[in-house]
N, C-alpha and C positions, 0 to 999 in steps of 0.2 A: 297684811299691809293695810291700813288706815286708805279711806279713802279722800279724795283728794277734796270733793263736796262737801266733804263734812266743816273742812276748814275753815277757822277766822284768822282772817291774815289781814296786820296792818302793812303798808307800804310808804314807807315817807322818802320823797326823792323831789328839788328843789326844780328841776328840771322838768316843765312842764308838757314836753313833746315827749320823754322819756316814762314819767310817770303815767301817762295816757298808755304808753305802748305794751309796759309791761302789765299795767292794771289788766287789759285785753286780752293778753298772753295770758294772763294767771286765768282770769274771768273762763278763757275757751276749755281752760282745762276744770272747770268748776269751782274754783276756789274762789270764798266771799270778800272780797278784798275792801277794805277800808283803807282811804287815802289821807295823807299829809304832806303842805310842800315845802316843814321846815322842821326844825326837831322841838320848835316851843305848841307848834300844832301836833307834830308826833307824841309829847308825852301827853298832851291833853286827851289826844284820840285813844290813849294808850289806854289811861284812867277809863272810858266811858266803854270802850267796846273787850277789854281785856281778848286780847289777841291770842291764838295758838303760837304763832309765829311771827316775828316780824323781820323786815327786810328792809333795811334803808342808806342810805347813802352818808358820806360823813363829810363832806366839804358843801355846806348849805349855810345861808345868810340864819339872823338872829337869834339861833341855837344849831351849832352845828352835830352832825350822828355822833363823836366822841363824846359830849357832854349828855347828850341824851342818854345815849347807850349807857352812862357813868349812875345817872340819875334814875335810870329802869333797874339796872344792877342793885340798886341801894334798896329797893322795894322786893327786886326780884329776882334770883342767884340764878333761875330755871328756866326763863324764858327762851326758847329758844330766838335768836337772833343772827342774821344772814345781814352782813354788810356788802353793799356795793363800791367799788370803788376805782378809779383810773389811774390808783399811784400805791404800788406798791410799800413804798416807805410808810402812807397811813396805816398800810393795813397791819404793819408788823406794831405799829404802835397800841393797838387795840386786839389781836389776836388773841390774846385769852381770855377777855372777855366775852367773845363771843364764839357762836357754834359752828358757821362757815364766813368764807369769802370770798364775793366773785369779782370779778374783775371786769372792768367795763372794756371793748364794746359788751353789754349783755348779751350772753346767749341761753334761746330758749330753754334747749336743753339742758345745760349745764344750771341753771335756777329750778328749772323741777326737779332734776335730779337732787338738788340738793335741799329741798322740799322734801322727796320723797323718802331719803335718809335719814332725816330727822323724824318725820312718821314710824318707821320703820323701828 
């Protein structure tokens, strides 16, 4: 199993008290996280730090995670990508594009786990 340190993980989530929580969360379990609070800062951060993982949310102001996710796809078929979300209905619209999906409220475990699956 891949260790969890070794990771570079971006994180784009619009949501400023939430982006804090989980950066921390990921941080405690050692993963280098790189942040974004919208998907025109996600694909730019995308470009400069090329991510193992990324993880982001899809209902955010002036580039939302469907068009990013759309626009990382066209560069990058392998990325792995873990969408956050609190409506079912988005997430069936974007499901095969991406590798997981979790479901807000976030739970710790259930984001490393699914972290750890994709290492795996």
């Amino acid at each position: 199993m891949s260790k969890l340190n070794d990771l570079n993980l971006l994180y784009v989530e619009d949501e400023k008290f939430t982006r804090m929580l989980v950066k921390k969360l990921l941080e405690k379990e050692g993963i280098n996280v790189h942040e974004a609070a919208n998907g025109i800062l996600g694909l730019k951060k995308y470009y400069d730090v090329a991510p193992e993982i990324i993880i982001t949310d899809l209902a955010m102001p002036e580039m939302d995670g469907f068009e990013m996710v759309s626009k990382i796809r066209e560069k990058n078929k392998n990325v792995p990508i873990i969408i956050t979300t609190a409506y079912r209905e988005e997430a069936e619209r974007i499901c095969s594009m991406v590798t997981a999906c979790i479901f807000k409220p976030i739970i710790k475990d259930d984001l490393v786990n699914a972290i750890k699956e994709i290492l795996n």
